[in-house]
TIMARSE-687284 format. One line per field, with one value per residue: x, y, z of N, C-alpha, C in turn; residue number from 1. Coordinates in nm, 4 decimals, padded with zeros to 6 digits. Layout:
REM TIMARSE-687284
n_c1 = c(X,...) .
n_c2 = c(Y,...) .
n_c3 = c(Z,...) .
ca_c1 = c(X,...) .
ca_c2 = c(Y,...) .
ca_c3 = c(Z,...) .
c_c1 = c(X,...) .
c_c2 = c(Y,...) .
c_c3 = c(Z,...) .
seq = c(NUM,...) .
END
This chain:
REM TIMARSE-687284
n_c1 = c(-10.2177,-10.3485,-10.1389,-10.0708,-10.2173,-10.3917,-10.4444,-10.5995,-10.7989,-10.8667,-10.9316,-11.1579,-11.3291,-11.3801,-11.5064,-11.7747,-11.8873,-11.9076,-12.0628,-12.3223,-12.3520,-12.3927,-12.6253,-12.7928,-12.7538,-12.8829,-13.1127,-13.2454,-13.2186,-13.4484,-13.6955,-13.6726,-13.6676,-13.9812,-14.1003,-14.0356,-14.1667,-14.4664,-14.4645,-14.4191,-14.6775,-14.8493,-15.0573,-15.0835,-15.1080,-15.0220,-14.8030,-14.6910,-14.7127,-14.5322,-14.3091,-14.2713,-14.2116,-14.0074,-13.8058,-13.6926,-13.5641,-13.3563,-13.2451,-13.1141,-12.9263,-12.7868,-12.6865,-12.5816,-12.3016,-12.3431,-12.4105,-12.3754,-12.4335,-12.5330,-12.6175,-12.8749,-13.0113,-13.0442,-13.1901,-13.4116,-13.5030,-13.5829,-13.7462,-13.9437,-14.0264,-14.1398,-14.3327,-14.5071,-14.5761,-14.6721,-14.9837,-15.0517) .
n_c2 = c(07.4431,07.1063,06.8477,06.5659,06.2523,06.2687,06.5700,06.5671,06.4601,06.5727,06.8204,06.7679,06.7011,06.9206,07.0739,06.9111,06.9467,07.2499,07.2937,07.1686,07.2743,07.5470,07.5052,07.4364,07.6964,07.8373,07.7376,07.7536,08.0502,08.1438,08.0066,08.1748,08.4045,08.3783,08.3737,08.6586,08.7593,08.7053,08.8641,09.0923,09.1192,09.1052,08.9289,08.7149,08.5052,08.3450,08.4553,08.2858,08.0316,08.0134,08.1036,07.8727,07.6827,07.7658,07.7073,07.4332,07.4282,07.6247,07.5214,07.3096,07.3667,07.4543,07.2072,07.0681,07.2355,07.4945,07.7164,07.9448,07.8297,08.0603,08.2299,08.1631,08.1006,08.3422,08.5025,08.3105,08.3957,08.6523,08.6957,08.5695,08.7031,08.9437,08.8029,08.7655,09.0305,09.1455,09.0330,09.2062) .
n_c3 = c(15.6596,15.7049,15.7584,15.8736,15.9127,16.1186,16.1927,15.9806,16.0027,16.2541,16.1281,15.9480,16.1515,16.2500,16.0759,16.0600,16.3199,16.3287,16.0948,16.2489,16.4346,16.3822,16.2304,16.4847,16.6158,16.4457,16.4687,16.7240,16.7213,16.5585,16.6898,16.9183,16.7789,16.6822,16.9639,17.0403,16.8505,16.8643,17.1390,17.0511,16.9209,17.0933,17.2114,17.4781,17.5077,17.3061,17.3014,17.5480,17.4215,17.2815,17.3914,17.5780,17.4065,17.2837,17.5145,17.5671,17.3359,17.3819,17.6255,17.5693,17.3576,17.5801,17.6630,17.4244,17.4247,17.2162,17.3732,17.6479,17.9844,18.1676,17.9662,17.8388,18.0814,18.1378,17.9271,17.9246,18.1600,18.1337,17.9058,17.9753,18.2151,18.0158,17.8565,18.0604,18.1538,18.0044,18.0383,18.2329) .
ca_c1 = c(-10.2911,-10.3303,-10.0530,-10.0641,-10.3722,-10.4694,-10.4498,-10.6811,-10.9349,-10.9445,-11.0475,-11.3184,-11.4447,-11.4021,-11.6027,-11.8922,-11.9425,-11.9063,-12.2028,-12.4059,-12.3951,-12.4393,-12.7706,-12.8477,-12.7546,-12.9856,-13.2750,-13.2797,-13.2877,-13.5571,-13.7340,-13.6689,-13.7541,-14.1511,-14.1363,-14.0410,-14.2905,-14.5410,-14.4843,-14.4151,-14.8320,-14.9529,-15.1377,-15.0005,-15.1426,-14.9709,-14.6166,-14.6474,-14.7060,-14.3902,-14.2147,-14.2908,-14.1512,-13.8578,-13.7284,-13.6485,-13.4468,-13.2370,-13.1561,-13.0612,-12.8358,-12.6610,-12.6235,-12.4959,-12.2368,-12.3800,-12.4614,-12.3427,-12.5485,-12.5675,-12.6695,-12.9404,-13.0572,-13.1015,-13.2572,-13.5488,-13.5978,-13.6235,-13.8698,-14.0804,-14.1258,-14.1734,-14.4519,-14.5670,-14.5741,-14.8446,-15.1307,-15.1019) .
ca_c2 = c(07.3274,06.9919,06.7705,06.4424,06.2007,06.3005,06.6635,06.5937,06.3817,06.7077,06.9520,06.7182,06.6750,07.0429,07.1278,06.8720,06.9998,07.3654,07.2681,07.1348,07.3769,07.6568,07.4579,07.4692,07.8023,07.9196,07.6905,07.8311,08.1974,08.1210,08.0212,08.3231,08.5186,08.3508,08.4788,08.7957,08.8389,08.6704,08.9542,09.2404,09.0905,09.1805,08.7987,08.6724,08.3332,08.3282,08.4215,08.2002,07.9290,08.0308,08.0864,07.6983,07.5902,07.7774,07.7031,07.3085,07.4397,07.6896,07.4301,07.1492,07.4313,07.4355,07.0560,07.0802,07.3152,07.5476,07.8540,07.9073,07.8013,08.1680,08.3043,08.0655,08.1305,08.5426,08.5086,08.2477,08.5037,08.7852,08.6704,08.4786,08.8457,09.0048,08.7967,08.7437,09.1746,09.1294,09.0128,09.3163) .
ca_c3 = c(15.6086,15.7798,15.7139,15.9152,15.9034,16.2803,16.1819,15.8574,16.0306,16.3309,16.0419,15.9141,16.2271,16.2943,16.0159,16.0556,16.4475,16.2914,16.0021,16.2985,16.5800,16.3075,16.2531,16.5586,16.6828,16.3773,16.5012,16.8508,16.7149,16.4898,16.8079,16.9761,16.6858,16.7101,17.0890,17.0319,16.7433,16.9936,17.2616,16.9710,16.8455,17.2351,17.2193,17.5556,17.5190,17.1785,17.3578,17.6185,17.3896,17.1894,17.4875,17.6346,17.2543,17.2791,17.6588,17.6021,17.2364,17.4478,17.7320,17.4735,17.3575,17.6611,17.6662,17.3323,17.4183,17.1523,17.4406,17.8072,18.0627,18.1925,17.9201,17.8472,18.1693,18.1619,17.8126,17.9323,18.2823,18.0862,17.8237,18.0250,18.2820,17.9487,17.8572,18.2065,18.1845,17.8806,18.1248,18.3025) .
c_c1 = c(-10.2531,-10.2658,-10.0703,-10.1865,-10.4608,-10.5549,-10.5457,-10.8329,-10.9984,-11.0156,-11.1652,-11.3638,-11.4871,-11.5330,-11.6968,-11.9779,-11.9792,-12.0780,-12.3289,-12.4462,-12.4429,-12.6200,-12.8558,-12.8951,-12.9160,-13.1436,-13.3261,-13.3154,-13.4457,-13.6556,-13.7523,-13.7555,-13.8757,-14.1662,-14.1199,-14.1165,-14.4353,-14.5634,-14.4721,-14.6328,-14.8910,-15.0288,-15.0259,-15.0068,-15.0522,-14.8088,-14.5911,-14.6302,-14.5628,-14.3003,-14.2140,-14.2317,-14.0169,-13.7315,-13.6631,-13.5118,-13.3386,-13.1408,-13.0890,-12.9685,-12.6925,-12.5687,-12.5559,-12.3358,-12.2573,-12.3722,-12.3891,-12.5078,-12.6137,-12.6763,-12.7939,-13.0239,-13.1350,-13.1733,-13.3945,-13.5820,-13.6246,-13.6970,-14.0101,-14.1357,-14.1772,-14.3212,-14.5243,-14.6716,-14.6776,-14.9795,-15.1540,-15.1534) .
c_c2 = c(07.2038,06.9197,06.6254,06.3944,06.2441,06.4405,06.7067,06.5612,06.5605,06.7945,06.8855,06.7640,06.8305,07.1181,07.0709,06.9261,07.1817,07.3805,07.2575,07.2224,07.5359,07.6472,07.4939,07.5795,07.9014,07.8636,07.7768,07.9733,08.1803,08.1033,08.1477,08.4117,08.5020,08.3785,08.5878,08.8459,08.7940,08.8208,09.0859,09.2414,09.1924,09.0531,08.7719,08.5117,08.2693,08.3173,08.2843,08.0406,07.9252,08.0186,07.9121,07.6075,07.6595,07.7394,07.5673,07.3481,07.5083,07.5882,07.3045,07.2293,07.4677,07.2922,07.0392,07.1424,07.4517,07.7473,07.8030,07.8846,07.9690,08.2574,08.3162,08.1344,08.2499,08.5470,08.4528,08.3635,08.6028,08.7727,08.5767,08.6347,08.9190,08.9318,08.7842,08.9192,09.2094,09.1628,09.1546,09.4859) .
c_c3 = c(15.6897,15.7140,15.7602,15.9225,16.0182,16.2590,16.0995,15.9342,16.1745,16.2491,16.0202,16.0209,16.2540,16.2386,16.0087,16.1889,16.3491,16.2262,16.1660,16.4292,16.4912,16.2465,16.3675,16.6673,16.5839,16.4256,16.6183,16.8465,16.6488,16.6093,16.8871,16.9336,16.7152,16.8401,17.1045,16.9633,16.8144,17.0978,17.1932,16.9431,16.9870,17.3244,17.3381,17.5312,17.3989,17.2132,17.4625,17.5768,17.3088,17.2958,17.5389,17.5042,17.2713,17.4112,17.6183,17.4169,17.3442,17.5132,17.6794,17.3947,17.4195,17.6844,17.5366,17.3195,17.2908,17.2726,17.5873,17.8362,18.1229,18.1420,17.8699,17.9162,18.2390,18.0613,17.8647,18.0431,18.2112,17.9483,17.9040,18.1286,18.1550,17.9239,17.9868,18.2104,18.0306,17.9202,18.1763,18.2252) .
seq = c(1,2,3,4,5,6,7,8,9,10,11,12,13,14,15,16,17,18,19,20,21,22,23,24,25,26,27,28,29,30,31,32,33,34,35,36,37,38,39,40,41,42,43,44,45,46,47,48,49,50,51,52,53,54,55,56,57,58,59,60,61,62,63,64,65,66,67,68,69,70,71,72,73,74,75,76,77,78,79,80,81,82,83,84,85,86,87,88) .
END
């Protein structure tokens, strides 16, 4: 347990970042989720519009520190060839 005032005020803060990146990690899936149910439908026009809504959540993810940048990065290439791989 936190004993000294420094030590009390770190947990708060610990747990208000905690509350807020747990927000936001759930927003970004949620996102996801509507592009993957987008490219599960078949509608490309439908993913790509999901996809173009979910790219600027991911990357404001990484600026958050919420996600690596990496990973970020393999997730948007490999949903955007997936819907790309629709058209054809």
């Amino acid at each position: 347990m936190a004993n000294t005032p420094q030590s009390k005020k770190r947990a708060r803060q610990s747990e208000a970042r905690y509350a807020v990146n747990k927000a936001r990690r759930s927003r970004i899936r949620t996102y996801l989720r509507k592009v993957e149910e987008a490219i599960a439908s078949g509608d490309q026009t439908a993913a790509a519009e999901a996809l173009k809504n979910a790219q600027p959540e991911l990357a404001r993810g990484v600026t958050k520190g919420v996600l690596h940048k990496n990973t970020v990065a393999r997730k948007m290439s490999r949903l955007a060839s997936r819907v790309k791989a629709l058209n054809a």
